[in-house]
C-alpha angles and dihedrals in degrees: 000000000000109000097224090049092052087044098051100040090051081054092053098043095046089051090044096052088050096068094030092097093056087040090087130224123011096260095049091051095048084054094051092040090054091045092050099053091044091063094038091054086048099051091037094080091046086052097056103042084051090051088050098243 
C-alpha cells in the first residue's frame, strides 16, 4: 500500500474515532463513517498532486 495513502487514511480514521461516541446511534455513525471516507478518498489524490507526489 502507498505510504501517504496509509498515512492519511489512519489520520482520518483516528480523528474520526475520536468523535464517534458523541456521533449518536450505530446507524448514524456508519453514515457518518462512510461520509467521511468518501470525502477523504476524494480529496486524497488533490493532496498528493499538490504535494507533489
Amino acid at each position: 500500500m502507498d505510504p501517504v495513502a496509509l498515512g492519511f487514511y489512519a489520520v482520518i480514521c483516528g480523528l474520526l474515532s475520536l468523535a464517534a461516541p458523541s456521533l449518536g446511534r450505530p446507524f448514524l455513525r456508519l453514515g457518518i463513517g462512510a461520509l467521511v471516507g468518501i470525502i477523504a478518498a476524494a480529496v486524497l489524490p488533490m493532496l498528493k498532486s499538490a504535494m507533489g507526489l
